[in-house]
Biopython code that builds the backbone (N, CA, C, O; Angstrom):
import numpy as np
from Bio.PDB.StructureBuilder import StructureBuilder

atoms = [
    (1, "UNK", "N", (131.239, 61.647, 163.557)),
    (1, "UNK", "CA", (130.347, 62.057, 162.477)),
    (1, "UNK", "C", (129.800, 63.464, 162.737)),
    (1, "UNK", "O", (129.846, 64.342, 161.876)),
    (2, "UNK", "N", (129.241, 63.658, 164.045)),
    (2, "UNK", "CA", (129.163, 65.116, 164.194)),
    (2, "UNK", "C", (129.868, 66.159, 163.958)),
    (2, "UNK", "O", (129.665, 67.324, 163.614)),
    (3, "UNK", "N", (130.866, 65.408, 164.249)),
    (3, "UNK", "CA", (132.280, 66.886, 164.449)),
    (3, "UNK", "C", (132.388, 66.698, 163.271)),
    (3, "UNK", "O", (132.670, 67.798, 162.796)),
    (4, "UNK", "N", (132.318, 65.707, 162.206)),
    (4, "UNK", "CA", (132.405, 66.321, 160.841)),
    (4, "UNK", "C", (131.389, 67.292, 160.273)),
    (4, "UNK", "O", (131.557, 68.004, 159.283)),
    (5, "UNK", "N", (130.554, 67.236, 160.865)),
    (5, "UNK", "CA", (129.584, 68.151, 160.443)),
    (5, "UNK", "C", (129.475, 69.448, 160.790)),
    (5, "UNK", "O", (128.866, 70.224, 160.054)),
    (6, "UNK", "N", (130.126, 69.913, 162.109)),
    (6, "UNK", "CA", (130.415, 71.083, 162.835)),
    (6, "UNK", "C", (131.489, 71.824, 162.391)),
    (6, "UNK", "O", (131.513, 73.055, 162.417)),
    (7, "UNK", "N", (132.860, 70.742, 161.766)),
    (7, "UNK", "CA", (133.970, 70.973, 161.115)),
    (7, "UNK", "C", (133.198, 72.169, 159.280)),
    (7, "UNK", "O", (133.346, 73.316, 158.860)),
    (8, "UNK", "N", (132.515, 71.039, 158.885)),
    (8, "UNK", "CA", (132.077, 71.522, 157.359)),
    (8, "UNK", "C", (131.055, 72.872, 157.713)),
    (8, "UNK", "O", (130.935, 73.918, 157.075)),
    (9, "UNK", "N", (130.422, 72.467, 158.886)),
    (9, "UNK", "CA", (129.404, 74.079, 158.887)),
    (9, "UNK", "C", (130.184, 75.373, 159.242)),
    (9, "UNK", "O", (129.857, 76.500, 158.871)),
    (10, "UNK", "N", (131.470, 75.002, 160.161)),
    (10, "UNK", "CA", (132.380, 76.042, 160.810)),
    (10, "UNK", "C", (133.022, 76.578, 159.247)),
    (10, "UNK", "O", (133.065, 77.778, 158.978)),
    (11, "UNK", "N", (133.553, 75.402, 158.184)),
    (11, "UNK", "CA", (134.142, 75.598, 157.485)),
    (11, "UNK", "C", (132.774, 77.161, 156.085)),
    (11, "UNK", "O", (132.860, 78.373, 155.888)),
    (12, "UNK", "N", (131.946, 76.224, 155.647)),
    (12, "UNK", "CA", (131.189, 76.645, 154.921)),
    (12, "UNK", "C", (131.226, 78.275, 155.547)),
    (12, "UNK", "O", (131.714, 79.260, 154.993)),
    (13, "UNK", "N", (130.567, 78.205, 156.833)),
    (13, "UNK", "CA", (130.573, 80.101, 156.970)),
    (13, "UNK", "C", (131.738, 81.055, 156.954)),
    (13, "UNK", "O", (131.750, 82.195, 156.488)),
    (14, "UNK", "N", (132.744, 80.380, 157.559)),
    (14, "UNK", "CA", (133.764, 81.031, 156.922)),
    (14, "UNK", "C", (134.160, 81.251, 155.930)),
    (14, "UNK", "O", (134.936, 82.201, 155.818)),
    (15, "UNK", "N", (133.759, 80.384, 154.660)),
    (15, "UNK", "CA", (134.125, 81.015, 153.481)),
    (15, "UNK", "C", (132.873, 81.624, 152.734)),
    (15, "UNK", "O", (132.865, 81.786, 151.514)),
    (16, "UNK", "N", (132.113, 81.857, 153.327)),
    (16, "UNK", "CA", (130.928, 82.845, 153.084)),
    (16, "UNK", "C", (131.133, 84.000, 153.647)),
    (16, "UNK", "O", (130.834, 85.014, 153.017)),
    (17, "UNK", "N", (131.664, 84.090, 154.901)),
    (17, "UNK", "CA", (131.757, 85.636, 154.913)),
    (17, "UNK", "C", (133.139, 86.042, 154.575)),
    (17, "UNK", "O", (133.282, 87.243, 154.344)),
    (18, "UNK", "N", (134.235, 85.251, 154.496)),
    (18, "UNK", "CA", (135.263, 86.255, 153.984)),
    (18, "UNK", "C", (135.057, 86.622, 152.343)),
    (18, "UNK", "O", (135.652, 87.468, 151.675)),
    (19, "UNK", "N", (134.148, 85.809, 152.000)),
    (19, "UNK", "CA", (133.774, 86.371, 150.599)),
    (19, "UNK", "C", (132.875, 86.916, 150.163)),
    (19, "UNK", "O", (132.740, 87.321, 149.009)),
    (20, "UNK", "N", (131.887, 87.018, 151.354)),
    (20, "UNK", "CA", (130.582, 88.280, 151.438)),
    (20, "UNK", "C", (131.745, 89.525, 151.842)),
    (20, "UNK", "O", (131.694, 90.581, 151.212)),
    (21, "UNK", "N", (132.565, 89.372, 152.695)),
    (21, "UNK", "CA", (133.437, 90.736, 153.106)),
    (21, "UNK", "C", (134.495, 91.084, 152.182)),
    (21, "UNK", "O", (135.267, 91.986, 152.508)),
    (22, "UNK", "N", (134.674, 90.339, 150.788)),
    (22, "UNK", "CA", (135.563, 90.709, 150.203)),
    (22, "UNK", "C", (134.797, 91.337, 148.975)),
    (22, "UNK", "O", (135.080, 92.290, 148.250)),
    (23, "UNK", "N", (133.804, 90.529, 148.996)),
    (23, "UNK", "CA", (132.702, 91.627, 147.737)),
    (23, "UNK", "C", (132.331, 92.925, 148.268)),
    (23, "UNK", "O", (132.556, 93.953, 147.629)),
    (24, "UNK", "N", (131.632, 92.927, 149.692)),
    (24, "UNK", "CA", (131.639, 94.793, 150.231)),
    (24, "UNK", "C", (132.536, 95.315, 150.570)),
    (24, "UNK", "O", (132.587, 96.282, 151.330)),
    (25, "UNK", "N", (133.766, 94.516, 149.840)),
    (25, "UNK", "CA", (135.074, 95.646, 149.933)),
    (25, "UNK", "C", (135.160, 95.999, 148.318)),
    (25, "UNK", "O", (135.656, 97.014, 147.829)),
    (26, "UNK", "N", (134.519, 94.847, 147.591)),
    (26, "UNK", "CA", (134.903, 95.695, 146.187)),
    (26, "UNK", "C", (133.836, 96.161, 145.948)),
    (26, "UNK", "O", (133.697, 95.966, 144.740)),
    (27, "UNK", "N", (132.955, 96.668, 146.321)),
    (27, "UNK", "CA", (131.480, 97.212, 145.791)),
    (27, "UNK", "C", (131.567, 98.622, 146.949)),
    (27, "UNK", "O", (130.986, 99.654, 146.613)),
    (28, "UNK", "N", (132.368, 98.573, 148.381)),
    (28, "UNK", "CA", (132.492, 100.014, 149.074)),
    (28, "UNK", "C", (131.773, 100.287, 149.663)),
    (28, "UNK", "O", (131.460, 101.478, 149.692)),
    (29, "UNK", "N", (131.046, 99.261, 150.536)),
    (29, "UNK", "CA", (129.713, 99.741, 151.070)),
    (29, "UNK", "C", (130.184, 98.878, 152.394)),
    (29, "UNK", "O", (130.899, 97.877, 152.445)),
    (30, "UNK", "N", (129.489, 99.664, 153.520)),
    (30, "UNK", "CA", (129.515, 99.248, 154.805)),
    (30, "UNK", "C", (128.637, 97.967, 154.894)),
    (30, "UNK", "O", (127.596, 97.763, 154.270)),
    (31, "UNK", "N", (129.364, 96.986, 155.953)),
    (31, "UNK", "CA", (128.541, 96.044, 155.844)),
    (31, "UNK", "C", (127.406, 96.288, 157.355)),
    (31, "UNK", "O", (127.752, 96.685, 158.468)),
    (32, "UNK", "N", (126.219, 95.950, 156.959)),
    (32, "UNK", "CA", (125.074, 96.176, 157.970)),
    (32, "UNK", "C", (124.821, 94.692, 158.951)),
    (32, "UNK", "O", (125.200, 93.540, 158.740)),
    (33, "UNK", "N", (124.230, 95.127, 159.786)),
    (33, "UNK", "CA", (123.975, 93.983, 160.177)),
    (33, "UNK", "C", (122.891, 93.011, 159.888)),
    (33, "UNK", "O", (122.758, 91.855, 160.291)),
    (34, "UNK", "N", (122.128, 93.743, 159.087)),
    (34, "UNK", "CA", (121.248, 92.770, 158.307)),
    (34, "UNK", "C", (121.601, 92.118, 157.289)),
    (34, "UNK", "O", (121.082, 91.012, 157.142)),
    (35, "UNK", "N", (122.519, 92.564, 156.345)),
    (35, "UNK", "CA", (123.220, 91.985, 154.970)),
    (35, "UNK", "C", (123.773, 90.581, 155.549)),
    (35, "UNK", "O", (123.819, 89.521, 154.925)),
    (36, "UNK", "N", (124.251, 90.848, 157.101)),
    (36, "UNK", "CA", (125.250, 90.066, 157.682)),
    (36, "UNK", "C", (124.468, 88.831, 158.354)),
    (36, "UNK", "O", (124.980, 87.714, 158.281)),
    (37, "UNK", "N", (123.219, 89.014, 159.019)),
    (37, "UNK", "CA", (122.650, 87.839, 158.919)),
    (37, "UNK", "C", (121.844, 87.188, 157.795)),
    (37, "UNK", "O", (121.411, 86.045, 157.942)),
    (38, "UNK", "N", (121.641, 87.855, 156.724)),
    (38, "UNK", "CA", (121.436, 87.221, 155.327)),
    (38, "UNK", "C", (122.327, 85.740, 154.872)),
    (38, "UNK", "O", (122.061, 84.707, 154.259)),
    (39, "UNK", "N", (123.491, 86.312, 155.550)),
    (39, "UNK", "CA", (124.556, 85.086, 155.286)),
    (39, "UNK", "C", (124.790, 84.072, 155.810)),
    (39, "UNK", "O", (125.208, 82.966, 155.468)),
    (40, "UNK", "N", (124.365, 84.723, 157.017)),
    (40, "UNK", "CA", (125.018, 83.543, 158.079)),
    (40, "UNK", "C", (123.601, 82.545, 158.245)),
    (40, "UNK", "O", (123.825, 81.341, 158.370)),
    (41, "UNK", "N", (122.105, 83.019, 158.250)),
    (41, "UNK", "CA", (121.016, 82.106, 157.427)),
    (41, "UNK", "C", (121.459, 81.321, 156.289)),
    (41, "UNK", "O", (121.360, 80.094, 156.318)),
    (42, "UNK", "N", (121.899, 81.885, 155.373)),
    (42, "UNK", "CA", (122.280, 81.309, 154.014)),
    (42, "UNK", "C", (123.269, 80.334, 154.625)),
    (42, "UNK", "O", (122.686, 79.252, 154.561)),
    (43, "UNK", "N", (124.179, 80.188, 155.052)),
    (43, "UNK", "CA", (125.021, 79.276, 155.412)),
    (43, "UNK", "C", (124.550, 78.711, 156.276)),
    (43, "UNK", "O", (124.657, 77.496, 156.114)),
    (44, "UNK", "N", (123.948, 79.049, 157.356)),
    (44, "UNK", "CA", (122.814, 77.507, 158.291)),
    (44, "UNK", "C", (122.129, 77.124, 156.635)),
    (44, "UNK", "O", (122.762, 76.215, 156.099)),
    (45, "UNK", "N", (121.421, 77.459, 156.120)),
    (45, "UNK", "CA", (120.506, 76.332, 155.042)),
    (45, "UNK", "C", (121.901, 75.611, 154.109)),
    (45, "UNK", "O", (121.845, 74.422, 153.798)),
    (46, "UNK", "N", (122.874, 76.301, 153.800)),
    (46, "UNK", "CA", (123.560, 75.161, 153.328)),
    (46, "UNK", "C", (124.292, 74.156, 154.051)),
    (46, "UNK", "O", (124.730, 73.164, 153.469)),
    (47, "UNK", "N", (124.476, 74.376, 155.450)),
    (47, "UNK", "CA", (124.576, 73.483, 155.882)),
    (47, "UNK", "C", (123.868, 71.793, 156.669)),
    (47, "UNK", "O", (124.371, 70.732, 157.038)),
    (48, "UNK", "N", (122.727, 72.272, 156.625)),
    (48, "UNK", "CA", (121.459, 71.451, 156.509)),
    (48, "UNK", "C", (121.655, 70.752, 154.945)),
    (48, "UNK", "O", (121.668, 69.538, 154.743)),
    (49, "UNK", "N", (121.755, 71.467, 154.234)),
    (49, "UNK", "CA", (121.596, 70.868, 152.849)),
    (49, "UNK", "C", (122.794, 69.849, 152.597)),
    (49, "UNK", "O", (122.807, 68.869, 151.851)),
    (50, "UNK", "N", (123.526, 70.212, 153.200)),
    (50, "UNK", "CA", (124.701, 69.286, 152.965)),
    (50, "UNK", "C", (124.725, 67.816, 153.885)),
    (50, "UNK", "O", (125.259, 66.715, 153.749)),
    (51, "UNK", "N", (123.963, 68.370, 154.741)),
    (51, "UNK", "CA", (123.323, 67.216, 155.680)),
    (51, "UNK", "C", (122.794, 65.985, 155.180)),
    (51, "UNK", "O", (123.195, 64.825, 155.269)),
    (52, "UNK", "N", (121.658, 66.584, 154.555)),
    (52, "UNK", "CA", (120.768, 65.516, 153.737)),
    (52, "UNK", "C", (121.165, 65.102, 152.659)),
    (52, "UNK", "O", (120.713, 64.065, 152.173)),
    (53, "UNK", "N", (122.258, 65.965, 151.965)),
    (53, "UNK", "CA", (123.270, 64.979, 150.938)),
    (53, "UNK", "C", (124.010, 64.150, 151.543)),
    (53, "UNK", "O", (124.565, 63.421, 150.722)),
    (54, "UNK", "N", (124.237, 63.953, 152.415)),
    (54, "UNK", "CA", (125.309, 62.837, 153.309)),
    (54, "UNK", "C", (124.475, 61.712, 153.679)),
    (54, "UNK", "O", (124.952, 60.772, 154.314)),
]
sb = StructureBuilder()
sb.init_structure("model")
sb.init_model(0)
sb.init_chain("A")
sb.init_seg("    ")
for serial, (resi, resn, name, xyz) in enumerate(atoms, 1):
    if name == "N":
        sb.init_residue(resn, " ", resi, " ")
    sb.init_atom(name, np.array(xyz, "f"), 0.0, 1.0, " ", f" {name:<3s}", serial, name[0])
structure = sb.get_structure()
């Protein structure tokens, strides 16, 4: 049950940042390192959230 959960959180950020990195490739802007933990927060809370839906 854990590792499903480590599986879906590993999964979730990865497709958050290749698609946070594919939007600051179409918008042309360097990515910072603050933009960059914006996301990876955002993806810890959805993965909590997905928690408590289970």
């Amino acid at each position: 049950m854990i590792f499903y959960f480590i599986l879906e959180y590993i999964a979730v950020t990865t497709f958050m940042l290749v698609s946070f990195v594919l939007f600051k490739a179409i918008i042309r802007k360097p990515v910072s390192a603050w933009s960059l933990k914006i996301v990876l927060n955002a993806s810890f809370i959805a993965f909590f959230i997905s928690i408590f839906y289970t």
